[in-house]
C-alpha positions as CSV (number, residue, x, y, z in Angstrom):
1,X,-25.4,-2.9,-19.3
2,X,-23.0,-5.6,-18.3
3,X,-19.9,-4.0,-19.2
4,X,-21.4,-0.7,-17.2
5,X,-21.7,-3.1,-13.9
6,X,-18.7,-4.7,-14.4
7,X,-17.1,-1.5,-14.3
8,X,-18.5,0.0,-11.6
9,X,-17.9,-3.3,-9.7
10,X,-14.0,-3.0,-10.9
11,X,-14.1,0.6,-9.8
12,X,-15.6,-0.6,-6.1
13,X,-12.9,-3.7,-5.7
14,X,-10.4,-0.8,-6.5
15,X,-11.2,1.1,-4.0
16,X,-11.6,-1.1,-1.5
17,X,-8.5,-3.0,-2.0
18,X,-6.8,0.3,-2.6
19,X,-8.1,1.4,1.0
20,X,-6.8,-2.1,3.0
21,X,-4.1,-1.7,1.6
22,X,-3.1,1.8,2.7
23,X,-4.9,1.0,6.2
24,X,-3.0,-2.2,6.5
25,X,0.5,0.1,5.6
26,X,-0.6,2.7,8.3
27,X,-1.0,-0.2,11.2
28,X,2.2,-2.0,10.4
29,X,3.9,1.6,10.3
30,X,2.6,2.4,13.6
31,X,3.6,-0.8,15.0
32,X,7.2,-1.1,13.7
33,X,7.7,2.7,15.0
34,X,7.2,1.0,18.3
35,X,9.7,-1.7,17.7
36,X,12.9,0.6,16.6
37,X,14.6,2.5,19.2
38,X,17.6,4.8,17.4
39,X,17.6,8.0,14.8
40,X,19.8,5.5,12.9
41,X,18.0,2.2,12.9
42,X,14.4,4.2,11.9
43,X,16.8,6.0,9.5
44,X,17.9,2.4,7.6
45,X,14.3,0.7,8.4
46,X,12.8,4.2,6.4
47,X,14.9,3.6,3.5
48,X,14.6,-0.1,3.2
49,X,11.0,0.4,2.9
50,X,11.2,3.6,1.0
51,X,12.9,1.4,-1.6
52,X,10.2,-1.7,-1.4
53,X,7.9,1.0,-2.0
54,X,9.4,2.6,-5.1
55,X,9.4,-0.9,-6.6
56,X,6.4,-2.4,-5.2
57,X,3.8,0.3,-6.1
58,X,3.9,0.2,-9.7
59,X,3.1,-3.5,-9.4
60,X,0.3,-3.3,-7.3
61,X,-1.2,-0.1,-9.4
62,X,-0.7,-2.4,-12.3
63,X,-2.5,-5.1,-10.9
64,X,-5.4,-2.9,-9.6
65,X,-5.5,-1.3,-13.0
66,X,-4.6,2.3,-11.7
């Protein structure tokens, strides 16, 4: 029974942390888009994140356990 709760509450912290996460990317998102003026700089801010991403994701879905 404890290692049934325990994994529901793993599943729930997942989630949740999971959801901040993506919320927290969509507000900074929105807000840099307000910051960069130019196809070119949006262009070279879009890749510099693209590439965070590509490394940081797999880090943070191992953490959460995904």
């Amino acid at each position: 029974m404890a290692a049934f709760l325990a994994e529901l509450l793993f599943d729930l912290v997942r989630t949740l942390v999971g959801s901040w996460l993506r919320q927290a990317a969509v507000t900074i998102c929105a807000w840099l888009d307000t910051k960069i003026h130019g196809r070119a700089a949006r262009f070279v801010v879009g890749m510099l994140l693209g590439i965070a991403a590509f490394f940081l994701i797999p880090v943070i879905a191992g953490l959460l356990g995904l």
